[in-house]
Residue, then its C-alpha position, 0 to 999 in steps of 0.5 A: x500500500x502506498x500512503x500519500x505523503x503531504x510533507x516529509x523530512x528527517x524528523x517528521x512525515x504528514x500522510x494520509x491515513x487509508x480508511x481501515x489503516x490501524x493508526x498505531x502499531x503494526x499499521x501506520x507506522x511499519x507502512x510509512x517505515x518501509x516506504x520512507x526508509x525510516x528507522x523508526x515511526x512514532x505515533x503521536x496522535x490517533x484516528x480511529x481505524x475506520x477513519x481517515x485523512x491528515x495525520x503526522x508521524x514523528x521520526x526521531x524521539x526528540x520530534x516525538x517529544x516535541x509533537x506529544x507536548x504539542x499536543x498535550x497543551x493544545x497547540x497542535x490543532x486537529x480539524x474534522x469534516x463530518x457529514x450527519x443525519x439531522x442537522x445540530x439545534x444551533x448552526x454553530x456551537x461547542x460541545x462539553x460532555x463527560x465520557x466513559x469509554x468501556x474498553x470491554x465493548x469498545x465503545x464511549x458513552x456520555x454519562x451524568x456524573x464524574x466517576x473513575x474513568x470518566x473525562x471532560x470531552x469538549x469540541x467546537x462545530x460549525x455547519x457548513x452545509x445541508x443536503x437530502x436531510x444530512x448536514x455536512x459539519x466542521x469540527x475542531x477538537x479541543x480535547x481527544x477522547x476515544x470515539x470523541x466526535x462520533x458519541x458526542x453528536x450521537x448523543x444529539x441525534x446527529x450521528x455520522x452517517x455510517x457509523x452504525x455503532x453510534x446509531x446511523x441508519x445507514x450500513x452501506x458506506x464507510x463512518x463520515x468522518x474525515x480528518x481534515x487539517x493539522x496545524x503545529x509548529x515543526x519541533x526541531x524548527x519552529x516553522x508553523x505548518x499547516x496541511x489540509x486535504x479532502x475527503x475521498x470522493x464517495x458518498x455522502x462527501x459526494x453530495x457537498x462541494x468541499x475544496x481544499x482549506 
């Protein structure tokens, strides 16, 4: 398999995650290996394996370093495209809910209280399009929980068409969420860096003009 790469040098790889790609392990990291010639490949950040789109690998463990403080402290900033059933109740708005993720079921749920295992979920959204009763949705993340985006707008009745786990309807095409853009600074650098790119071209993306950021 060939990933595209967005961007590339000695200390850092942006590429696009294939849909169905584990972001870790013996995924992502031993493909972008092989195909750069790369020693080591380390995963700094996550999509699901069902998603995909912009991600960034570190190739060194000092570009790891620097990538994973981004990250904690918010400045490597993470933005998704999604299509749902529905349209959300407010055009544009920000999203705060307590998650627990039953690793067991594989699956996060929005709950009451504060409890062992449960964390704050925050994300910001904005609708950018309505067609055949789906609303196309850019979502920037300001924290990264498991399955985040996709319980988060279940539990407003908008789930992402496709995502059956999370209550979509539709079983016949792929979850619709795409991670869209990345922004951070290099780590060895300081250039600020920022990568964008489309989702496939296959329903229901198919049904909004989406461009390059």
């Amino acid at each position: 398999m060939n990933i595209p790469i967005l961007y590339h040098d000695e200390s850092l790889a942006v590429c696009l995650k294939p849909p169905g790609t584990d972001a870790e392990g013996a995924g992502m990291p031993r493909l972008l290996a092989a195909q750069l010639g790369a020693e080591e490949v380390f995963c700094v950040h996550r999509l699901d394996r069902a998603v995909g789109g912009v991600m960034v690998y570190a190739l060194s463990g000092a570009a790891a370093a620097g990538l994973s403080a981004a990250l904690r402290e918010g400045r490597l900033r993470k933005e998704y495209l999604a299509v749902v059933h529905g349209a959300p109740a407010a055009p544009e708005g920000t999203l705060r809910d307590l998650l627990f993720h039953d690793r067991v079921k594989n699956k996060s749920y929005v709950v009451a209280r504060r409890r062992a295992g449960v964390r704050e979920a925050v994300l910001d959204y904005r609708a950018e399009a309505e067609a055949e009763g789906l609303s196309l949705l850019a979502v920037r993340l300001q924290t990264g929980r498991t399955h985040q985006i996709r319980v988060q707008l279940a539990a407003r009745k908008t789930p992402l068409v496709g995502d059956a786990k999370y209550g979509s309807p539709r079983r016949d095409c792929p979850i619709a969420l795409w991670s869209h853009a990345l922004g951070f600074r290099h780590p060895v650098s300081g250039e600020a860096l920022s990568f964008s790119a489309p989702p496939p071209k296959r329903y229901p993306w198919t049904l909004f003009a989406i461009g390059e950021a």
